[in-house]
N, C-alpha and C positions, 0 to 999 in steps of 0.2 A: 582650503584644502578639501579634497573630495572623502566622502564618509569610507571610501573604498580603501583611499591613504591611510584616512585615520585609524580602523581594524588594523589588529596586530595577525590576525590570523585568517584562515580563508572561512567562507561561509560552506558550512557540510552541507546543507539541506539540498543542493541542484543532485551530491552525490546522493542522497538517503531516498528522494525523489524518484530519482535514474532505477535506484535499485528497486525501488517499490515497481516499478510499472514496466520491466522488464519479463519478471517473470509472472504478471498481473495478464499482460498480455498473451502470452502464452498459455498460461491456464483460461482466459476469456476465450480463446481460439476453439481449448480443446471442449470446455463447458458447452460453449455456443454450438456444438457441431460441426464449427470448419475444419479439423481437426480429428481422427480416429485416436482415443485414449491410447496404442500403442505408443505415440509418440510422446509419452509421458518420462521419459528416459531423460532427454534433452530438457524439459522443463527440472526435472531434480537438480540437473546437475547448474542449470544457472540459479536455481531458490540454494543450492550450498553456498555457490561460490558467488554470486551476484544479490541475489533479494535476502539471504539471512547474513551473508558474512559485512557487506558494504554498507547494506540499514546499519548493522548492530556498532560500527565503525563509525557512521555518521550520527545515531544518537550518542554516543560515549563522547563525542566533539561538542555534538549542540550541549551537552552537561557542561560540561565545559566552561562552554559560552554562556551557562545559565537560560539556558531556554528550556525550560521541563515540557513543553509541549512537545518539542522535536525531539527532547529526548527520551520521552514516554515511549511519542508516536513509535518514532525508527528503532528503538533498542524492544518495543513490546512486537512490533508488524517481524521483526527480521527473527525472532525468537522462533512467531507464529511459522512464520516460511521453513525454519531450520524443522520444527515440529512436524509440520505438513509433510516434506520430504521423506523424515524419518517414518511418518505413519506411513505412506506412499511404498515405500521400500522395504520397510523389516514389519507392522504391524497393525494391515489392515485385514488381515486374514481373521475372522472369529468376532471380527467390533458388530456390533447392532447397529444399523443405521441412524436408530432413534438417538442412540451416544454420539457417534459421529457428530450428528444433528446437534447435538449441546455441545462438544464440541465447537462447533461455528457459532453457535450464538453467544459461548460465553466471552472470543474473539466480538462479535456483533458490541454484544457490551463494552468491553474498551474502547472499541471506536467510536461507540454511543458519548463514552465520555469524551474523548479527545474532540470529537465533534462541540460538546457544550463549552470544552476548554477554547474551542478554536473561533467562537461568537465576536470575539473581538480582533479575530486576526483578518486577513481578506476575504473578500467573497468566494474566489476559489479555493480557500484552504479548506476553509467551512462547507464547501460543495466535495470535495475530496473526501473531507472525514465520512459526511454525510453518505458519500455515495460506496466508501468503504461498508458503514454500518448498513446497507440496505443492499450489498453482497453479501455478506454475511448471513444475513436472514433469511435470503434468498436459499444460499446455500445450508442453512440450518433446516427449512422447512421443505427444501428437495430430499433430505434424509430423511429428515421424519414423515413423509406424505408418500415417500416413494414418488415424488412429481419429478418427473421429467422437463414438465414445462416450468418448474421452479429452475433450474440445474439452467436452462437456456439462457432463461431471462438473468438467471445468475453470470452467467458466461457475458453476457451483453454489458450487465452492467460494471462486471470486470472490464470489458475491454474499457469503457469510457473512460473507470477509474485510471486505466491504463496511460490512456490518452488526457487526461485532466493532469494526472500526474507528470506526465512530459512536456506540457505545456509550463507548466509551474516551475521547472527545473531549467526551463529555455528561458522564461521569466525573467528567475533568477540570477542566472548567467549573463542573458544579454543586456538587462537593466545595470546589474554592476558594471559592467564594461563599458557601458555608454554612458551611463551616470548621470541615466534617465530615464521615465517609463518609456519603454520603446512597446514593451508587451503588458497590456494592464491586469492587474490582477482583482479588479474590483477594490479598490483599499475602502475600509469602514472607515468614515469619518468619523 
């Protein structure tokens, strides 16, 4: 019987994935400069309804299923996005940058952990966390330095997030359905 039969329930993380790297991309667009911050409108509205409401949905499942990883990750990231929004729309008028800036690092740091949590999980999971906490920092030390070129390279290394994140989710999806690697994900021996 295939491991897919045996689950009594579906696997959330292709969803918690999807929702991470949706609106990841969008903001890597607008960070990156391909993108004029006006169109900061259309990113609020998929971090409500897509990156904070769908993570916080697929960590409450992986609880569930007893995976504290995924359920840290996507119920702590989907929190951050609903945050972001909210700062975005009613409460960046009057912040210091330098706050702002802790702000993202103290974000940096949970992904710092989920990163150490993720040592034993795949190569790209561990590359994902990784490449979350080193967005963060990015985007922590573009407020606090006033760098610009922090904010870029913040944007860039959203987008990959973005893209690591999609792939993991396509991973996921197609490996279950074929019930096989079809997509590898580095697995740690």
């Amino acid at each position: 019987m295939s491991a897919a039969a045996l689950r009594q329930t579906a696997d959330p993380a292709p969803l918690g994935l999807f929702a991470t790297a949706l609106p990841a991309w969008l903001l890597g667009m607008i960070n990156a400069g391909w993108y004029a911050p006006d169109n900061i409108g259309l990113l609020i509205a998929v971090v409500f309804a897509f990156g904070g409401g769908a993570q916080v949905i697929a960590g409450c499942l992986e609880f569930f299923g007893g995976n504290t990883l995924g359920f840290t990750g996507f119920t702590a990231f989907g929190a951050f996005w609903w945050s972001l929004a909210l700062y975005l729309l009613f409460f960046h008028k009057g912040v210091a940058p330098a706050f702002a800036g802790w702000y993202f690092l103290l974000f940096g740091t949970v992904s710092l952990a989920l990163w150490l949590g993720a040592l034993n999980e795949s190569r790209a999971l561990q590359f994902f966390f990784l490449n979350i906490t080193v967005s963060f920092v990015l985007a922590a030390f573009g407020h606090w330095f006033d760098s610009t070129t922090c904010i870029v390279l913040g944007g860039y290394a959203t987008l990959l997030l973005a893209a690591v994140s999609i792939y993991l989710a396509f991973a996921a999806i197609v490996n279950e359905a074929r019930e096989r690697i079809v997509l590898p994900v580095g697995a740690v021996q």
